[in-house]
C-alpha positions as CSV (number, residue, x, y, z in Angstrom):
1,X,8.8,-6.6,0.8
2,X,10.4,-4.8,-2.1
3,X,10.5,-0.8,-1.6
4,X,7.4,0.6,-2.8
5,X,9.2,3.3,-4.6
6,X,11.6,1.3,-6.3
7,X,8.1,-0.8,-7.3
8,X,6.7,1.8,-9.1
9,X,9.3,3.1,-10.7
10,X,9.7,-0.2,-12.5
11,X,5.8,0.0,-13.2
12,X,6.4,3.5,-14.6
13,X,9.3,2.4,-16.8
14,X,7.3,-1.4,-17.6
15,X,4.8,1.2,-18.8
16,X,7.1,3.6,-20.8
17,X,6.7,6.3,-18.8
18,X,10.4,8.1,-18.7
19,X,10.7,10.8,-21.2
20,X,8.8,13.2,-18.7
21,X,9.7,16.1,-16.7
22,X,10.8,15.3,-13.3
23,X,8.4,17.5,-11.6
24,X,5.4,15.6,-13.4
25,X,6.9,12.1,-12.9
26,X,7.5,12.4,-9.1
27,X,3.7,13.8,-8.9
28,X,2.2,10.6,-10.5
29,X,4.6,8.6,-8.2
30,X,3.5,10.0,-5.5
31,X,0.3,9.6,-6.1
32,X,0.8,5.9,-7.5
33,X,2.8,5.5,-3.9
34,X,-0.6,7.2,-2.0
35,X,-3.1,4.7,-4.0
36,X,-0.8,1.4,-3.4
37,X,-0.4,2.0,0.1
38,X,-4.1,2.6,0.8
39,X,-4.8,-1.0,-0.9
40,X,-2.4,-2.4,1.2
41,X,-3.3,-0.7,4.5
42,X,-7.4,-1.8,3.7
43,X,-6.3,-5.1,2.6
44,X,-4.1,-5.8,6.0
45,X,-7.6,-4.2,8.0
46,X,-9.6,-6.9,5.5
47,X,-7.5,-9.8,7.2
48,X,-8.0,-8.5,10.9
49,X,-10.4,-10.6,13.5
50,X,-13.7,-9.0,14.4
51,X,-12.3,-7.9,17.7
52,X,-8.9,-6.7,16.1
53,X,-10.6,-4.5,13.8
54,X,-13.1,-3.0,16.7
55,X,-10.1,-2.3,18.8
56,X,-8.4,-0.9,15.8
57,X,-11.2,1.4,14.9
58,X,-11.6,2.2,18.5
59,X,-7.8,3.2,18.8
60,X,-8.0,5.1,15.4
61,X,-10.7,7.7,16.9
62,X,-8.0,9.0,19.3
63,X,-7.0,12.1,17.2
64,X,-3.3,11.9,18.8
65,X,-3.2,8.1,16.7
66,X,-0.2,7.6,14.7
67,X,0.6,5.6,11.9
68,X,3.8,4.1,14.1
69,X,0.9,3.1,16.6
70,X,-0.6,1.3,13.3
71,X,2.0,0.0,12.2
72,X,2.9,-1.8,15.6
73,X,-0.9,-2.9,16.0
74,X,-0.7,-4.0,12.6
75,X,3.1,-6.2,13.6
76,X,1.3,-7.9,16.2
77,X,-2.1,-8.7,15.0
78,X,-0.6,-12.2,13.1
79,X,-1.6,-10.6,10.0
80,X,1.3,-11.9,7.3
81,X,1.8,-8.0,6.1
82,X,4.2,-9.1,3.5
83,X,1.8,-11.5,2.0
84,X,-0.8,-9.4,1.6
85,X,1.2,-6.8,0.3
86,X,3.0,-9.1,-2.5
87,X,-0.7,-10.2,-3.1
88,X,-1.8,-6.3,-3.6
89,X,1.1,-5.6,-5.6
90,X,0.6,-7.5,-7.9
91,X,-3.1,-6.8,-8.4
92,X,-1.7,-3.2,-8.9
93,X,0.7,-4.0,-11.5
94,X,-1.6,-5.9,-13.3
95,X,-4.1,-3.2,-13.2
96,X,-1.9,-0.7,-14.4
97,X,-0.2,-2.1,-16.4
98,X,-3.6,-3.4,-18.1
99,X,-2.5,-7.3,-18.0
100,X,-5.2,-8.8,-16.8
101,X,-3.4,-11.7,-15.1
């Protein structure tokens, strides 16, 4: 998977978005960056079993979870993370970048 911050700092100059002070840009990256990753965190919960997403749920109302712990639920659920993050990448580029495709 390409790095997400490398990714959106192509969509930011796709989108012409360069002559701007350095303090402003990195705010709307890392917000961009905080948006992206959400899509791809529900998308990868979309794509668990019934059971996998109980247990997730179940594991995530343990105030002491982690997103390491999600991450290594997530590695050995069988979901294809890099598919389904390509797949929400894209749908982010095209939406805002306004394509439509």
């Amino acid at each position: 998977m390409q790095n997400v911050d490398d990714y959106i700092e192509g969509l930011l100059q796709e989108k012409g978005i360069t002559d701007i002070d350095p303090e402003t840009k990195e705010g709307l990256k890392s917000e961009m960056k905080e948006q992206l990753m959400e899509q791809i965190d529900k998308a990868v919960v979309y794509k668990l079993s019934d059971e996998q997403a109980t247990e997730l749920a179940n594991m995530m109302d343990d105030e002491n979870f982690s997103r390491d712990q999600l991450d290594e639920f997530i590695q050995k659920s069988g979901v294809n993370i890099d598919e389904v993050a390509s797949e929400i990448m894209s749908k982010f580029r095209n939406f805002y970048l306004g394509t439509g495709e």
